[in-house]
LOVOLO-29394 format. One record per residue (C-alpha): residue number from 1; residue in three letters; x, y, z. Coordinates in steps of 0.001 Angstrom, whole numbers, plus 500000, padded with zeros to 6 digits. Layout:
REM residues N
{atom NUM,"ala",{X,Y,Z}}
...
***
This chain:
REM residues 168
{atom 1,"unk",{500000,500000,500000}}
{atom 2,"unk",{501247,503308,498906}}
{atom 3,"unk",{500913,506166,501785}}
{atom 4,"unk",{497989,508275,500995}}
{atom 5,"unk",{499044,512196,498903}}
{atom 6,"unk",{496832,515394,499884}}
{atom 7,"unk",{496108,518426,497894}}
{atom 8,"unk",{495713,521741,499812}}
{atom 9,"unk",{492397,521159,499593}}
{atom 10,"unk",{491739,517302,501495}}
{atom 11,"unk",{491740,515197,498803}}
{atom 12,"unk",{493517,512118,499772}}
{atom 13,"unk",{494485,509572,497285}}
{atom 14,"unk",{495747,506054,498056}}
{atom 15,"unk",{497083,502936,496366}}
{atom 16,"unk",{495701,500141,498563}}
{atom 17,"unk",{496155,497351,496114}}
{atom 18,"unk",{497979,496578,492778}}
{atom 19,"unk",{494908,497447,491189}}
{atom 20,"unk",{492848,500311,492786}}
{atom 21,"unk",{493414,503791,493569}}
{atom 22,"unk",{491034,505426,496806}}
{atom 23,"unk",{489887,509225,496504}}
{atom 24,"unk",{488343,510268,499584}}
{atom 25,"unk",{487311,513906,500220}}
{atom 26,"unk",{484925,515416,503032}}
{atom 27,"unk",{482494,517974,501717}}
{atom 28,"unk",{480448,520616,504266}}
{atom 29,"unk",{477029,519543,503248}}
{atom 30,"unk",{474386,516612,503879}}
{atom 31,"unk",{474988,513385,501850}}
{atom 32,"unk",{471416,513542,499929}}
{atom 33,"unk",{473015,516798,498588}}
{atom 34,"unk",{476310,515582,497410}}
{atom 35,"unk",{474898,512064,495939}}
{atom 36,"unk",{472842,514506,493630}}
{atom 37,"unk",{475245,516524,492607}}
{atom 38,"unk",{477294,513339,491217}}
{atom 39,"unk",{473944,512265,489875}}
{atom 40,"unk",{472196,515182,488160}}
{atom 41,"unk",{473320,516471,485178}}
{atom 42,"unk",{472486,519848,485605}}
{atom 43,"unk",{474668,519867,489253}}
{atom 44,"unk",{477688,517751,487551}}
{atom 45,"unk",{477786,520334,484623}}
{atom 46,"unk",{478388,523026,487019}}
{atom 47,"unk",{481564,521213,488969}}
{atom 48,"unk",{482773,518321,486758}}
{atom 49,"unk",{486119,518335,486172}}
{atom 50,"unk",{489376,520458,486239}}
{atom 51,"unk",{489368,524555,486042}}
{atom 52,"unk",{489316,525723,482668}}
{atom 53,"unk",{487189,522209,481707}}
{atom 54,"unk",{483511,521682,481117}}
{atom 55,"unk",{481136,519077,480547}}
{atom 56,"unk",{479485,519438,477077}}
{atom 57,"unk",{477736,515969,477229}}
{atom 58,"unk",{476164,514743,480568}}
{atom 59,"unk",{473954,512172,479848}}
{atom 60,"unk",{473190,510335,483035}}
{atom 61,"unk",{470398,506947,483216}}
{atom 62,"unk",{470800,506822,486998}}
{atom 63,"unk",{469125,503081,487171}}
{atom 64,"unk",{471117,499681,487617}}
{atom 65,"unk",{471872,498836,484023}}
{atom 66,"unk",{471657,502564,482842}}
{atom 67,"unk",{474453,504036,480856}}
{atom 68,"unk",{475777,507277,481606}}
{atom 69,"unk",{478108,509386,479740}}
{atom 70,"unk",{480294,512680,479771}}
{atom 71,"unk",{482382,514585,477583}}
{atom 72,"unk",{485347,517427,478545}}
{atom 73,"unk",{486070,520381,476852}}
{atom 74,"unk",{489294,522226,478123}}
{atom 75,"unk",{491832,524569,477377}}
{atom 76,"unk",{492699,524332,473097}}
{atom 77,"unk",{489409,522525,472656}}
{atom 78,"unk",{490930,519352,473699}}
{atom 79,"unk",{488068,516843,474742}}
{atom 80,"unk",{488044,513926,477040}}
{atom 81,"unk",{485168,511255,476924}}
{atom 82,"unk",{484069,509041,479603}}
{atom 83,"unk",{481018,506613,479329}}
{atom 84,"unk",{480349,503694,481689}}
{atom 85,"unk",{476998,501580,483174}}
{atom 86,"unk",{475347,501911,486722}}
{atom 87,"unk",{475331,498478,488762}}
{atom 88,"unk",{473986,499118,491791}}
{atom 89,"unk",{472678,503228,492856}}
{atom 90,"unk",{471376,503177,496247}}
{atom 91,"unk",{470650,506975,496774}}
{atom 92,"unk",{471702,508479,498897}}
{atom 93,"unk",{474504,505985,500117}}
{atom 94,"unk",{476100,504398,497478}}
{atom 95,"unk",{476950,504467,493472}}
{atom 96,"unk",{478780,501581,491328}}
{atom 97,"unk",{479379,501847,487880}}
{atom 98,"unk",{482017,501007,484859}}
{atom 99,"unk",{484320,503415,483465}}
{atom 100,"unk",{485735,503189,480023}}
{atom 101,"unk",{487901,506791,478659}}
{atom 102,"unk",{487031,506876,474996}}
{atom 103,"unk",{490489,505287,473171}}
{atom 104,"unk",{490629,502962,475941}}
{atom 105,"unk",{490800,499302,474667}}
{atom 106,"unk",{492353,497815,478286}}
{atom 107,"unk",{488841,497310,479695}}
{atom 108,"unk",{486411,498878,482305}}
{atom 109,"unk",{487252,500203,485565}}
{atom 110,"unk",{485031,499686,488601}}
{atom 111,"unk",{484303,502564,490602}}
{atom 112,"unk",{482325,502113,493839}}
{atom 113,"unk",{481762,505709,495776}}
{atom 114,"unk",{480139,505718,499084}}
{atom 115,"unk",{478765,508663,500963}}
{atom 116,"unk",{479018,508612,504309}}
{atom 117,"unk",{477236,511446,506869}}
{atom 118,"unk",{478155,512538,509786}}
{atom 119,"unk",{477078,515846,511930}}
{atom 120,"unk",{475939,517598,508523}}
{atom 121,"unk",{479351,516682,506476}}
{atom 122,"unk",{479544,513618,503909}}
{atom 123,"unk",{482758,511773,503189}}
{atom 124,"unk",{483335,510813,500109}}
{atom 125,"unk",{484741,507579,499349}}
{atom 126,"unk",{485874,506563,495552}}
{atom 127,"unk",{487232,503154,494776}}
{atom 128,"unk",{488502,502395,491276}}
{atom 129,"unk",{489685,499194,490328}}
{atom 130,"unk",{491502,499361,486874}}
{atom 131,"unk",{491908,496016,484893}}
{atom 132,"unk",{495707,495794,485743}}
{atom 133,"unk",{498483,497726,487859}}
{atom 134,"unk",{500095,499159,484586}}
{atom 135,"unk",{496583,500885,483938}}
{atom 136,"unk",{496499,501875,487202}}
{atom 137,"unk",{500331,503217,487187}}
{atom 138,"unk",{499665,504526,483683}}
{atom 139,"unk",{496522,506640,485305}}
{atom 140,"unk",{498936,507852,488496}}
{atom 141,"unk",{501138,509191,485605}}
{atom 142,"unk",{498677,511688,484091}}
{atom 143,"unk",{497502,514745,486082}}
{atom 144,"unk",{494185,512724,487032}}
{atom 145,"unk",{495082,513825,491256}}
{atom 146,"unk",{495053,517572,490311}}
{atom 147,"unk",{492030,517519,488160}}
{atom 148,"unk",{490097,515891,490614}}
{atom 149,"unk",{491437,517623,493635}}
{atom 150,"unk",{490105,520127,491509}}
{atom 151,"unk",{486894,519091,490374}}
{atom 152,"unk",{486486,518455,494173}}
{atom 153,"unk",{487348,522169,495173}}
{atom 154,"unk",{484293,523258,492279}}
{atom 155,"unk",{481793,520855,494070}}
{atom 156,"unk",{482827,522045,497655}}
{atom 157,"unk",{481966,525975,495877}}
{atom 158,"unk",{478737,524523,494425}}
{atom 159,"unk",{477491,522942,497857}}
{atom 160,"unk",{478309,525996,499717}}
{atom 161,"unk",{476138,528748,497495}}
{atom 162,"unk",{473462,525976,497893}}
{atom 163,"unk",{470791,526321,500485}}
{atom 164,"unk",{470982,523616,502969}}
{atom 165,"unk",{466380,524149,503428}}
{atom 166,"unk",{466321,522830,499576}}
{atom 167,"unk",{467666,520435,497589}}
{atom 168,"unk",{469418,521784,494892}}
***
């Protein structure tokens, strides 16, 4: 197991396995509130994703067996796809789906994310299993820790302007 790496900002990312790479993160807000915004689109279009990149597809079928799918746009125009299928969604505790990147012929990752409350905050717990260690040591080499320590630090902004009497 690799010692866990911070950002600034909490995110803490591990390496418990040959396999799998942990992102955990505690956001300031109930855990009903930050399962929907990683399950609406119009929430995930407002914090998905590094500064200076933007979801321009967000199609989300938020049922076991439902497909979901986004697509980056950052700095030069350059685009990143994603796409993947829900397994198991058990609002508000609990998401598991596939990843696939588009250009990726190596196989799905599993991601499992659990949200877990306590005294009004929700940790954040992201598990992704990649097919084999050199995927996962081939994702540790590309600036995926920044732009989700920084996709993080856009959701923390979007919970905070959000009224805590409503769901957003």
């Amino acid at each position: 197991m690799t010692p866990p790496r911070h950002d600034a900002e909490g995110l803490s990312v591990t390496a418990p396995s040959d396999t799998e790479l942990v992102l955990s993160r505690t956001f300031s807000a109930p855990r009903a509130l930050v399962f929907e915004a990683f399950t609406r689109p119009e929430l995930l279009r407002r914090w998905h994703g590094a500064r200076g990149w933007h979801l321009v597809v967000c199609e989300v079928d938020l049922r076991p067996g439902g497909a979901w799918r986004f697509v980056s746009r950052g700095p030069g125009g350059a685009e990143l796809g994603q796409s993947g299928v829900y397994l198991e969604v058990e609002a508000p505790g609990r998401l598991v789906q596939t990843e696939t990147h588009d250009g990726w012929d190596v196989g799905a990752a599993l991601v499992t994310t659990v949200f877990d409350e306590g005294e009004g905050r929700t940790a954040m717990t992201a598990t992704v299993r990649y097919p084999s260690r050199e995927i996962r040591d081939s994702v540790l080499r590309t600036p995926m820790e920044r732009g989700a320590g920084e996709a993080y630090d856009r959701l923390a902004e979007l919970l905070a302007e959000t009224p805590r009497t409503e769901t957003p």
